[in-house]
Each structure stands twice: as C-alpha cells, then as structure tokens.
C-alpha positions in Angstrom: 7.7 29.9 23.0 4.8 28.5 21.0 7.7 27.3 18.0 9.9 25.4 21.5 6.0 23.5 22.5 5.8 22.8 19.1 9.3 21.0 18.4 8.4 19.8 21.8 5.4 17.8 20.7 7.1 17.0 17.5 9.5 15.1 19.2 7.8 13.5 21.8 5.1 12.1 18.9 8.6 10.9 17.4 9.5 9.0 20.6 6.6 7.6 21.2 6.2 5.9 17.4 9.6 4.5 17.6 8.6 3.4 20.8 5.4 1.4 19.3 7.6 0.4 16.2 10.0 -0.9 18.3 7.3 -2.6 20.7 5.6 -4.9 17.9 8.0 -7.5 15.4 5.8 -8.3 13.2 6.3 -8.6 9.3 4.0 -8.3 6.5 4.7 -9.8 2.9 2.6 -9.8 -0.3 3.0 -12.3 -3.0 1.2 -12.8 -6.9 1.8 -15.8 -8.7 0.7 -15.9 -12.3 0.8 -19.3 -13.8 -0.8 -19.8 -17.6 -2.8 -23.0 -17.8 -3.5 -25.4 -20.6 -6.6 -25.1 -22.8 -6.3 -20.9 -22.4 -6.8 -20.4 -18.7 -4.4 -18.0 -16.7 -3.8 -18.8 -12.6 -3.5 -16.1 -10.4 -2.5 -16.8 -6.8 -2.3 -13.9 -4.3 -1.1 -14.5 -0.8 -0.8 -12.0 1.9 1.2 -13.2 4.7 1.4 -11.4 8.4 3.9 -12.9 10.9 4.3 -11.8 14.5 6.9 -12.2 17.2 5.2 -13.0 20.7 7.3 -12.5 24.0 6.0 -14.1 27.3 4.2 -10.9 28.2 2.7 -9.9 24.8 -1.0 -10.1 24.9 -3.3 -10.5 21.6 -5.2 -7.5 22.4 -2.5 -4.7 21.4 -1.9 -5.8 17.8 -0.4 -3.9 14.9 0.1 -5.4 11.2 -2.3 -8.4 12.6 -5.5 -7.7 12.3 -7.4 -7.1 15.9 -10.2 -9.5 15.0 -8.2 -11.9 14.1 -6.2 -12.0 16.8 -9.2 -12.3 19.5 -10.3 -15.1 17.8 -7.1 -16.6 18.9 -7.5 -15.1 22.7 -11.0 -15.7 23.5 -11.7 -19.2 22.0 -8.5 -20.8 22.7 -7.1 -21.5 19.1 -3.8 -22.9 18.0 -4.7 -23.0 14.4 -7.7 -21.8 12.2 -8.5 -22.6 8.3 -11.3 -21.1 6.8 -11.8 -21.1 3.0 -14.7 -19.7 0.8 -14.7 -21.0 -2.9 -16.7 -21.1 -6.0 -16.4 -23.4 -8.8 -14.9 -26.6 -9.2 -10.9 -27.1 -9.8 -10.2 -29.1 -12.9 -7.2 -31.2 -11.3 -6.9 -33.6 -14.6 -6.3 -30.6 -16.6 -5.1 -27.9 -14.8 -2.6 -29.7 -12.2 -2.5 -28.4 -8.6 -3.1 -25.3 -6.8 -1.2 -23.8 -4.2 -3.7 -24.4 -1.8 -6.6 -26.6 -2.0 -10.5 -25.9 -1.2 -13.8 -27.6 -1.3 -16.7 -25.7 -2.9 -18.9 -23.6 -0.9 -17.8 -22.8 2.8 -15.3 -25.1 4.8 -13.9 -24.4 8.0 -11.6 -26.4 10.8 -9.8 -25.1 14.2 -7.9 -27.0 16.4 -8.7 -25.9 19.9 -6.3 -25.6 22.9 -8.0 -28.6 25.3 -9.5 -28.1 28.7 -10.4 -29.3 31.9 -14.6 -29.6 30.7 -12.8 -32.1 27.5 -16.4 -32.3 25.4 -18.8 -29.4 26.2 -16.5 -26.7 26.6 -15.1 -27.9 23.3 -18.5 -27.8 21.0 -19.2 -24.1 23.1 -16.3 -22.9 21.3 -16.3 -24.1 18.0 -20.0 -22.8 18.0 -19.1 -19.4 19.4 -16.2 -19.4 16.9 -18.2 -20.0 14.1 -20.9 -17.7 14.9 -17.9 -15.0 15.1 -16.3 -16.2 11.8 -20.2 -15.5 10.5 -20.5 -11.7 11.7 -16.9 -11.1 10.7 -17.4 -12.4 6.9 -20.8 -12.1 6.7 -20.9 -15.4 5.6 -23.7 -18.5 6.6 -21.3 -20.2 9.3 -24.2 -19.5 12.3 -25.5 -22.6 10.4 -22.7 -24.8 11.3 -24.0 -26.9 14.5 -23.3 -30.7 15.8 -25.4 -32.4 13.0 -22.7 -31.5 10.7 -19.3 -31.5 12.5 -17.2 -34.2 11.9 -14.2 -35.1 13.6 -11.1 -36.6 11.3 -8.8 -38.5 12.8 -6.1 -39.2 9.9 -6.9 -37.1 6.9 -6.4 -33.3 8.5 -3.1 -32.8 10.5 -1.9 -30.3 12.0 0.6 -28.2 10.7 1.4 -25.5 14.2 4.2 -27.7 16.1 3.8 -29.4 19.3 4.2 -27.5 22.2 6.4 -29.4 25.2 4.3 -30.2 28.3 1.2 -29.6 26.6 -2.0 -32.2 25.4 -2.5 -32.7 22.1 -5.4 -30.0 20.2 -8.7 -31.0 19.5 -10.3 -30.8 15.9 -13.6 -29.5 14.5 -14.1 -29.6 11.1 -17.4 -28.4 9.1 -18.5 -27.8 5.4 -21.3 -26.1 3.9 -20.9 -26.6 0.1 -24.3 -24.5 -0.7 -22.2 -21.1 0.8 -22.7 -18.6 -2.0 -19.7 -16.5 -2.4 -20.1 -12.9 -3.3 -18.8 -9.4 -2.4 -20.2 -9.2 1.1 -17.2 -11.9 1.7 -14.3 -10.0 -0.5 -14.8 -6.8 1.6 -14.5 -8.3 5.0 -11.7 -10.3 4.1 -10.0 -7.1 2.3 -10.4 -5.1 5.4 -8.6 -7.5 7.4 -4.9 -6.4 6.1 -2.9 -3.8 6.7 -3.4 -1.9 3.7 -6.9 -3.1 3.3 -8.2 -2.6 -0.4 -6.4 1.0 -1.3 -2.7 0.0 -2.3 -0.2 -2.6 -3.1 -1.9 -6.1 -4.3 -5.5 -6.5 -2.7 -6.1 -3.2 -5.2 -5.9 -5.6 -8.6 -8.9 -7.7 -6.5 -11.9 -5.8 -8.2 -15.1 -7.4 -7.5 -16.4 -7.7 -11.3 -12.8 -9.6 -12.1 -12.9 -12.1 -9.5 -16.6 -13.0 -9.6 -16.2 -13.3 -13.1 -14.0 -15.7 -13.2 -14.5 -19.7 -13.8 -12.6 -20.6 -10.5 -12.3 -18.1 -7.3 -11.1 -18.9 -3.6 -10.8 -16.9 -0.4 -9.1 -18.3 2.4 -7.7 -17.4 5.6 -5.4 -19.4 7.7 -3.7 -18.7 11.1 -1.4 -20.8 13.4 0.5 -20.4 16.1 3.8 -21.6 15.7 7.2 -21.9 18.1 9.2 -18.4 18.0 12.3 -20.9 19.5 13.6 -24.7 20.5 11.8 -24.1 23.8 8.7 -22.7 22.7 9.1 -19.6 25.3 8.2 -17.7 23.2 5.5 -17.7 20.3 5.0 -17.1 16.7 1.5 -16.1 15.1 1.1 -16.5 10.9 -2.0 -15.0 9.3 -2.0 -16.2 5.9 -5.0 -14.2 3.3 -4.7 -15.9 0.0 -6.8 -15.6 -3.4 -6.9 -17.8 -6.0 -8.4 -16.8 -8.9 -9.3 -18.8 -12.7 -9.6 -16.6 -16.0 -10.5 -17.8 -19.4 -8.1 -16.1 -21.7 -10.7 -16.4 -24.7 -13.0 -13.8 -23.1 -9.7 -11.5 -23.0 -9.8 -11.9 -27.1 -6.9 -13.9 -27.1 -3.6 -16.2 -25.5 -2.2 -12.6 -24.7 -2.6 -11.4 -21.3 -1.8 -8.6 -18.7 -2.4 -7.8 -15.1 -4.0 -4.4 -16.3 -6.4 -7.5 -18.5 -6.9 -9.6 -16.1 -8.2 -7.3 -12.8 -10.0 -4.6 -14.8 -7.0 -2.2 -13.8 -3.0 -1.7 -12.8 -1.4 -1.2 -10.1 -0.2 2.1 -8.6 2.8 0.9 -6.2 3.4 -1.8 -3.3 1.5 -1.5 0.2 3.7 1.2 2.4 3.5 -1.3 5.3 5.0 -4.6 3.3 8.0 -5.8 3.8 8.4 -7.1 0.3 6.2 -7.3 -2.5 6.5 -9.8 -5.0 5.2 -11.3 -8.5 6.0 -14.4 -10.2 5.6 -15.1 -13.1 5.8 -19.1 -14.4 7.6 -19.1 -17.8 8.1 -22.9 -17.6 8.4 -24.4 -21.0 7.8 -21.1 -22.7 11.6 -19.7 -23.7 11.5 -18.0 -26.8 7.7 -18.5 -26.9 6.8 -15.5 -24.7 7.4 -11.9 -25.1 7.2 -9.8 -21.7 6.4 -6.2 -21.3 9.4 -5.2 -19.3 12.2 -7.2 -17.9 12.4 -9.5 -14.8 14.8 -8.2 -11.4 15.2 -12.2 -11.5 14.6 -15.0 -12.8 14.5 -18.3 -11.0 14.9 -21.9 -11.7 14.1 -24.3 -9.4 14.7 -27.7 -9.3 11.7 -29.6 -6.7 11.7 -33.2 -6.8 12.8 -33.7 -10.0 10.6 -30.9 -11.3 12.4 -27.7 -12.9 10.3 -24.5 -12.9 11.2 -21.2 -14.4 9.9 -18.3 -13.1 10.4 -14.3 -13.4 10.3 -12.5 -10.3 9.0 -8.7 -10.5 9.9 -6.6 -7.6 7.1 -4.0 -7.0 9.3 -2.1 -4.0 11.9 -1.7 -6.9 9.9 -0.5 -9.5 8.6 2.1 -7.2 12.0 3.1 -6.6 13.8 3.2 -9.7 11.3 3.0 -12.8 8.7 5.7 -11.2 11.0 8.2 -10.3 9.2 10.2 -8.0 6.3 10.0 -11.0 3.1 8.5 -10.9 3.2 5.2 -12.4 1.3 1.8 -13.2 2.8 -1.6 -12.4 2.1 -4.0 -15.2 3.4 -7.4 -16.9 2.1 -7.8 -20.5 2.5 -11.1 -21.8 2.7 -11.8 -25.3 2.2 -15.4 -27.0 4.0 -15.7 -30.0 3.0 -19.6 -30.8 0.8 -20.6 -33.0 -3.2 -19.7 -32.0 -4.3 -23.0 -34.0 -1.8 -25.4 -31.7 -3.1 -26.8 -28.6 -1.1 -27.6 -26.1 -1.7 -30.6 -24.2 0.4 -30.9 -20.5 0.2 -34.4 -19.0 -2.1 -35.6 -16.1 -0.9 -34.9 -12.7 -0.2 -37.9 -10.8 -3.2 -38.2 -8.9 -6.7 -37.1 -9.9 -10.4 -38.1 -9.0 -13.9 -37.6 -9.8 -17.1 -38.5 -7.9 -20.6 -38.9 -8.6 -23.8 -40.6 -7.7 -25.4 -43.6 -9.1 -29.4 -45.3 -9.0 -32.6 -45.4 -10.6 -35.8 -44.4 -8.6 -36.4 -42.4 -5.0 -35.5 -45.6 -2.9 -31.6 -46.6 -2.9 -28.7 -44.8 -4.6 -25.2 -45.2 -4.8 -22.1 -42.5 -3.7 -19.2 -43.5 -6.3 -15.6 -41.8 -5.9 -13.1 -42.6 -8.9 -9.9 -42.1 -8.4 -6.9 -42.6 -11.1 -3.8 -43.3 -10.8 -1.4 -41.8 -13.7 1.9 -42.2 -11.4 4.9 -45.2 -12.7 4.3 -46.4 -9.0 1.4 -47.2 -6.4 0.6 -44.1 -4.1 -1.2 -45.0 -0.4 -3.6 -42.5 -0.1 -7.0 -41.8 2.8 -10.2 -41.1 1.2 -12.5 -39.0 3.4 -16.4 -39.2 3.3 -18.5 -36.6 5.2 -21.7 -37.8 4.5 -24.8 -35.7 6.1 -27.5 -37.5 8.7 -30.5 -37.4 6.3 -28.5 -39.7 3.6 -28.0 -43.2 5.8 -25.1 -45.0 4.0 -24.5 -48.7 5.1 -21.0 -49.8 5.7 -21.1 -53.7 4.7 -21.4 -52.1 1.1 -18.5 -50.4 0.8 -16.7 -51.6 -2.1 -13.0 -50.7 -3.5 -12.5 -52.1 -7.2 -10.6 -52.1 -9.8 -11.8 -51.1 -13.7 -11.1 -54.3 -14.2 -13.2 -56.1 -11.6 -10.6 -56.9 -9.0 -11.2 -56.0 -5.4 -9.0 -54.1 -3.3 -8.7 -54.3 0.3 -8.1 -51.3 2.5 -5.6 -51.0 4.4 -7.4 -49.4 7.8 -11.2 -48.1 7.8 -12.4 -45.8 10.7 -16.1 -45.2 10.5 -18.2 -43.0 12.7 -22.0 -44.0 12.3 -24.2 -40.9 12.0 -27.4 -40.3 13.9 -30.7 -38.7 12.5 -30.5 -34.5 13.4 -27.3 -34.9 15.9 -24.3 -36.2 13.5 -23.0 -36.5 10.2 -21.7 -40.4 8.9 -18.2 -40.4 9.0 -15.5 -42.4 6.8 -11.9 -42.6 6.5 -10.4 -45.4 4.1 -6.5 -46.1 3.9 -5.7 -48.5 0.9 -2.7 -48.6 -1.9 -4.0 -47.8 -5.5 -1.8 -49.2 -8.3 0.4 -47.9 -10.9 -1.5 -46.8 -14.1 -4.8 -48.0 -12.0 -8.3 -46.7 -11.9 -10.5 -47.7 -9.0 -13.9 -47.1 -7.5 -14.9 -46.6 -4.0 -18.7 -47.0 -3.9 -20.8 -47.1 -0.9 -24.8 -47.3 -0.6 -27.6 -45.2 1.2 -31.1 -44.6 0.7 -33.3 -41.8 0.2 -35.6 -41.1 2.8 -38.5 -38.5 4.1 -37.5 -35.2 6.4 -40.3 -33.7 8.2 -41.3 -30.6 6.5 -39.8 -28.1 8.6 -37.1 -29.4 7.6 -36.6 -28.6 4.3 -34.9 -25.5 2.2 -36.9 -23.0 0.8 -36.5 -24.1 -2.5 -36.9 -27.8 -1.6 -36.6 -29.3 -5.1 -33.2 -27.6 -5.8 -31.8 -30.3 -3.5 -29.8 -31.2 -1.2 -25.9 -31.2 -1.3 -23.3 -33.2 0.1 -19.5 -32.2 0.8 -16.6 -33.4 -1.4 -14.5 -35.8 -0.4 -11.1 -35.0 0.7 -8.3 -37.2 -0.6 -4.8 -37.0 1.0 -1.6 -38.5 0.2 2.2 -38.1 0.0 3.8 -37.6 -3.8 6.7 -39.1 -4.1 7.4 -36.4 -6.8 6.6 -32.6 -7.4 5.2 -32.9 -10.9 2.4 -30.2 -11.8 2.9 -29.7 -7.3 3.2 -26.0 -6.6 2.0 -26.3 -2.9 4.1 -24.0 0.0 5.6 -26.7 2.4 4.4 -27.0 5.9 7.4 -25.5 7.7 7.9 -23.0 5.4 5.2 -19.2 5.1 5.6 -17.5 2.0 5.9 -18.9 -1.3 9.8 -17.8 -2.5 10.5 -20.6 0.1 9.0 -23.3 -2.0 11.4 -22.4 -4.6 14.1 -25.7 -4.6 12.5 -27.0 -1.7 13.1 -31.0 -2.2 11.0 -32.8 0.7 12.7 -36.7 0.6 9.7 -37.6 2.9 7.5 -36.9 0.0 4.9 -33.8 -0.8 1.8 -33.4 0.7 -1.2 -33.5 -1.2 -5.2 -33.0 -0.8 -7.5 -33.2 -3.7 -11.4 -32.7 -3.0 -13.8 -33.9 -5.4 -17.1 -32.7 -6.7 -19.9 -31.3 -3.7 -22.3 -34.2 -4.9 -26.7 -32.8 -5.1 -28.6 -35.1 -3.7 -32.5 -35.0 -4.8 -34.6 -36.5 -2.2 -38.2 -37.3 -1.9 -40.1 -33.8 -1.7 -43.9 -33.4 -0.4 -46.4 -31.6 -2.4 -45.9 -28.4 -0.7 -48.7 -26.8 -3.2 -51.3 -28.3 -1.0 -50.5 -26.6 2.3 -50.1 -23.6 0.2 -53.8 -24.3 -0.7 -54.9 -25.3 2.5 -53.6 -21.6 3.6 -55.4 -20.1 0.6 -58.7 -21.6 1.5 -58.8 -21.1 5.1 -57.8 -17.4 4.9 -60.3 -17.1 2.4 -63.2 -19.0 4.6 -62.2 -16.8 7.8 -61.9 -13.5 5.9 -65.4 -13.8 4.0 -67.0 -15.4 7.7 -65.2 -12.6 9.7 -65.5 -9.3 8.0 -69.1 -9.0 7.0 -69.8 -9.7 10.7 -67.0 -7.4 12.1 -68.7 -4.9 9.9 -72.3 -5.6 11.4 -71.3 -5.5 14.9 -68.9 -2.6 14.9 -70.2 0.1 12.7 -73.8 2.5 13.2 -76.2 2.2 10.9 -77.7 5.4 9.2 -80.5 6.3 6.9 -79.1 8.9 4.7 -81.7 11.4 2.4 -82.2 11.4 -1.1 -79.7 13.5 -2.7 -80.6 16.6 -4.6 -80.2 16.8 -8.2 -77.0 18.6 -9.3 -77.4 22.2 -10.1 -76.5 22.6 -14.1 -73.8 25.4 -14.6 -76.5 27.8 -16.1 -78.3 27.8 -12.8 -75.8 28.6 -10.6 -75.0 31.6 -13.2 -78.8 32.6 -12.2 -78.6 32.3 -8.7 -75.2 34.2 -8.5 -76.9 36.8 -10.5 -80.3 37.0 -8.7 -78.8 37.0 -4.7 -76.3 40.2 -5.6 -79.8 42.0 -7.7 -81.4 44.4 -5.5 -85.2 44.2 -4.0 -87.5 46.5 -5.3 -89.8 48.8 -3.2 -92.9 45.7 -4.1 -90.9 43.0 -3.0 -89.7 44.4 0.0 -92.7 44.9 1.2 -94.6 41.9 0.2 -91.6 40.0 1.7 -92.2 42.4 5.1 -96.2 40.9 5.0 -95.3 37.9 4.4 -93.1 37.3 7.4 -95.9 39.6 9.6 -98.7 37.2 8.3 -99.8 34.9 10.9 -99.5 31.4 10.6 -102.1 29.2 9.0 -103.0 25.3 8.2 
C-alpha cells in the first residue's frame, strides 16, 4: 500500500513539473568573450541573457528563469525598457577600441516609462519609486537620484524595445551619479539575480578580488520588452546581465594568460538551467602566434562591415559531455604567446575617439572642453550630449565648435534646456559634422559659485563631479566595433551581421571634478568646540551644587600596620585571667563620674 502512495506521489510531482515547465518559455543563455588588447591588457566580456515568452494572460508575478524582482519592476512602475550600469574606471577608447557595451563611470541609470493619463507627476512618482527600488535591490546610492539631476534627452538615447501599435510613445528619465563607488555589496545583488546565481556555470569565474582588481570593471543590467509577433499580441521580455572586465597581463608575469589566471579559479561545468553556454575567444591577427590549451568545437570568421574577425568558440555543455566523462573536471583555455616579449604591438585608432577636460585660472570662471577626433577617411555626424549639474551655471552664447586649426564649425541643430538652482540640471544636445582626419573642440563657459553649507559633501574639498558626456553616432564601418546590434540578444548574432544603415555607436568621456569655492568649515568646528566647552564648565559645577547633599565626613583613622593586627588577633582569642575579670566586672558596676 505505502509503495502504490508512494509511486502515487512520485508521479503526480512528475505531472505537475512538466506542467510548470511546460507553463513558462523562457530561455536562458550565458556567453564569455575574451579579447586580448594592445599594450598587455586582456577583455573579458560576460553576458547572461534571459528571454521570456508572454501570452495575453501571463502575469509578471509567476516568473521562472526571470528573476521575480526584476520582473515587478516591470509590473508595478510601468516600464518598457530599463538600463542600469555600474562602472569603475575609465575606458581607454584610443587604445583599446570599443566595448561591447558602453558605460559612464560611476552609477547611470535610464527607463522609459509606459505614459499615463497624470502625463508629468505620475511620471517623476515613478522614476523616483523606481530608483529608490533599484537602490534596496543593489544596495547601491540611487535613493539620491531626485529632479535636480534628471535630464531628459531628446536625440542622443533611443529606444531600442519596438513600437507598440495603438499605443503613445514612452517617456525618458535618465540620471548619472559619477561619484557611485562600486564594490561587492553591488556584485552579490546582481549575482543573485540569475538563475544559477554565483554557484555554477559562468558567474562562478566572477570572484570579487579578480574583478575589483582590475583596471576597468562594469556591471550592467538591461531589460526591454519587446514584440513576441507582427501584431504585438503577444509579448517578449529580455533581461540582459553583463560584466565587463579589464586585466593587465603584466601583473599575471607575462603575455600568457588563462581563465584559471585571470578569475583566481576554473570552472567546474555550465549552469544546469542554460540553454547554451558559450566562450569566444578573439584570435584576430594572431594565426601561428598563439598556442591554445585545448582545441576549439569552432572557429568562426566573420566578415562585419568590411571587418574580418576570427574567433574560437568553446562549448562548455560539450566539454561536460564528452571531455569530463562522468569525472570531475575544470574548464579552462590557456593561451600561449609565442611573439616576441620585446615587440610592441601597435593596433590603429578607432574611428572616433574623444577626451574632455576643464580649463581656467582662479575660483571665478572656468571653461568645460570636449575634444573629439576624427581618425575616419570621411566626415561622421555625430550628437554630443552635456549633462551639466545646477551648481555649475554654463552660458550658452559661449558655446564654441572649432577646429585645431582655428576654423569654426557650425552645428547643425542645438537643443538646450536651461537649468535652475536646486530643481534641474543644464541640458545640451549639439548635432554638427566633424571632418575627415579633423580634431575639434567643443568648449562652453560657467562660473564657480557659493552653495550654502548644508549643501556640501562630507569631504567638501574632494570636490565636486560632473557626468561624462555621451557622444553618439552611426559608423559607417565596423573597425575595432564589437557592439551586439539592436534587434539582435546574444552576442553569436553579431557574428557577420553587416548593418548598411551604419553601426551604432556611444562613446562617454571622462566624469570631469569640479573644485568649487569651499568655506572654512574649521571655524564652525571651533565655534562648536568653544561653546560646548563654555556650557559644560558653566553647567556642571552648578548641576553639581544644586543636585547633590553636602556632608562633613570624620578624619580618617590611621591604617593599622600588619604587626598590629597580628597583636590584636592574638590578644582577642587570649583568655582573661581571674584579675581582669574582675576588675573588668568593677569597672562596669562603678558608678558614673565627671
């Protein structure tokens, strides 16, 4: 009986998880792309991609591969599409090219937002309920993000979900906070949020004292909803985790490199719960040159605007199938340089790059500089963006585009949102065409003024920081371009993926520090010193008067040495004689006397 309950049960448990299985379509991927840089730096990309088939009566709140958080950010605030990116260090794009997906430094975050009936407050109410949940769920600074410095971007950021029929167009907020420390109260959040979370497949190579180690690290996180068919009946959702890590191969000991190298450790197998799990290797100009550990399932070329790319595909699933055996085993790619350690090699400037910096003499007017250069055969038309914050008060009739050589450019289209003191940042967005083999400077003039005191940092003379610029433009080729395209989610679809329209592009520049004037803050210190001094010697020798009894207290006995204590132990256990018994006896029977 109890073995027909128990086959019983067996069964029904069956049913009922190929039930669930069956109810969610949703598809998880994991992806590593290694990419070795010039001057001895190694790129690592990661990117962890969930996608998830939404019926007409699928609700957000019964989720499976997609994390439940995430997906009630989409349900409560009325998202269509979310970036969020946390990043440290500054990418060197004259050097090192272009990453698969670009970040500012510190904290940057933008959401378009489903509109309405209440357009404007209902709006703001969610994008600061959304970044106060964003906050708690990274623990992260983004409760600090308020109207004095969102910005609204009208040409630079697009967005990439697609446009639902019969519905109005989303609304954008978009935020910065360049002085957002990252650390590993962000990486464990953001680890828990996948299906695996931090124990298996590739999230396990993302140890803490590897990635903060680095020169160049970036977290981001990036949903959408997309169209699951022609008439949008039916939905799509895309959560996107990526990592993009920086190494300095001379702290390694050498040009040689390995996973097991790089992250501290190797990897034990795939995540159970991915569909497919991937590494890439880029092996671009390095035939013959390179010696790897164990050989490719694949290797790709692919041919992107003009580009070729060679790359070595690893398939974890595959090893785990074949190579282990049934045996514990560690995934790892050794790479072995075989060139010359003496010979530098020297890649060509991308197409685009720019730098950005601040110029002046004195606490009264300074100047915000953005140089931008050209290295393409042909002129590019490009949209500089300026977030500028409320305490730096730029003024527009000095905005200047020039040449090196001295000749004035005119832009194209300007849109310019004037900022007001404690409510909103200054805004800019410049359209112009840079020339071929051109260098040009976009400078524009503010002043340094006083904040109340309140109103600055705790460590005031650090300074103050203002967001990099975000430039945006189409390449009309893919050199040193390893972006994902718009339509497409994981990166194998980038492979020979020629966009005639041109390839999207966003550089940001440097977060710029901004020393303004600072008041003497030793003197209220001081002030505070004194006072409490004053009112504690004024206070407490009266408090001590008033409240406490006064009383006279004897003169103390001299201390008894240790000899006569030895005498007095000695003479109270000695017996009275007969005498002194009796003289004692008359002297208490004696009457008293003066």
């Amino acid at each position: 009986m109890w073995k027909l309950l128990s086959l019983w049960t067996v069964l029904v448990m069956a049913g009922g998880l190929k039930g669930s299985s069956a109810q969610f379509s949703d598809i998880f991927d994991e992806e590593l792309f290694i990419k070795p840089l010039p001057d001895k730096f190694v790129y690592s990309y990661f990117q962890f991609t969930t996608r998830w088939e939404l019926g007409k009566n699928d609700s957000l709140l019964h989720t499976n591969l997609v994390s439940r958080p995430l997906a009630e950010l989409f349900h409560h605030f009325g998202v269509q599409e979310l970036h969020l990116s946390f990043t440290y260090g500054l990418w060197r794009y004259e050097s090192w090219g272009y990453p698969v997906t670009d970040a500012g430094p510190g904290a940057e975050v933008w959401a378009w937002f489903e509109p309405t009936t209440d357009h404007r407050a209902s709006i703001d109410h969610r994008w600061k309920m959304l970044c106060g949940t964003l906050s708690g769920l990274f623990c992260a600074s983004l409760s600090f993000i308020e109207p004095s410095n969102t910005f609204v971007p009208v040409y630079t950021l697009r967005p990439q979900t697609h446009h639902f029929p019969g519905r109005p167009e989303p609304i954008l907020r978009y935020a910065a906070l360049p002085r957002e420390i990252v650390c590993t109260e962000n990486l464990t959040p953001w680890a828990k949020l996948l299906p695996c979370r931090s124990r298996e497949g590739l999230v396990s190579l993302l140890v803490p004292d590897s990635i903060y180690s680095s020169n160049y690290h970036s977290l981001g996180v990036h949903i959408r909803k997309l169209c699951g068919d022609e008439a949008c009946s039916e939905f799509q959702l895309e959560v996107k985790q990526t990592v993009s890590v920086v190494q300095d191969l001379r702290l390694f000991g050498g040009p040689n490199w390995s996973i097991r190298k790089l992250f501290g450790q190797g990897m034990e197998g795939s995540c159970a719960l991915a569909t497919t799990s991937n590494v890439y290797v880029d092996v671009t100009d390095s035939e013959g040159a390179l010696e790897i550990s164990q050989q490719p399932d694949e290797t790709i070329l692919s041919v992107r605007g003009g580009v070729r790319t060679q790359l070595h595909r690893f398939d974890v699933k595959q090893f785990e199938a074949i190579t282990a055996k049934g045996r514990r085993a560690m995934f790892n790619v050794a790479v072995m340089d075989k060139r010359d350690p003496n010979v530098i090699v020297v890649a060509g400037p991308p197409p685009l790059y720019a730098k950005r910096f601040i110029l002046g003499v004195g606490q009264e007017r300074g100047k915000i500089v953005t140089q931008i250069t050209n290295a393409h055969w042909g002129a590019l038309d490009l949209i500089v963006f300026e977030t500028i914050p409320w305490f730096v008060p730029v003024y527009l009739h000095t905005l200047t585009i020039r040449r090196a050589g001295g000749e004035r450019i005119e832009p194209a289209f300007l849109h310019y949102t004037p900022g007001v003191q404690r409510e909103r940042p200054y805004g800019l967005e410049v359209a112009f065409r840079i020339p071929a083999r051109a260098t040009i400077e976009l400078s524009i003039d503010f002043d340094y003024i006083f904040l109340k005191w309140q109103e600055y940092p705790p460590d005031a003379n650090h300074g103050h920081y203002i967001p990099s610029s975000i430039i945006s433009l189409l390449l009309p080729s893919a050199r040193n371009y390893t972006s994902i395209p718009r339509e497409a989610a994981l990166f194998r679809e980038s492979f020979n993926a020629t966009q005639l329209a041109g390839y999207f592009l966003q550089v940001r520049t440097e977060a710029l520090l901004l020393t303004l004037p600072t008041p003497d803050f030793s003197m209220p210190y001081n002030v505070i010193c004194l006072t409490c001094t004053v009112v504690a010697l004024a206070f407490g020798p009266i408090h001590n008067i008033s409240t406490k009894r006064i009383v006279a207290k004897g003169k103390e006995k001299d201390k008894v040495s240790l000899g006569e204590k030895v005498k007095q132990f000695f003479k109270i256990n000695k017996k009275p004689t007969k005498e002194e018994h009796t003289a004692s006896t008359e002297d208490l029977n004696a009457p008293d006397t003066e």
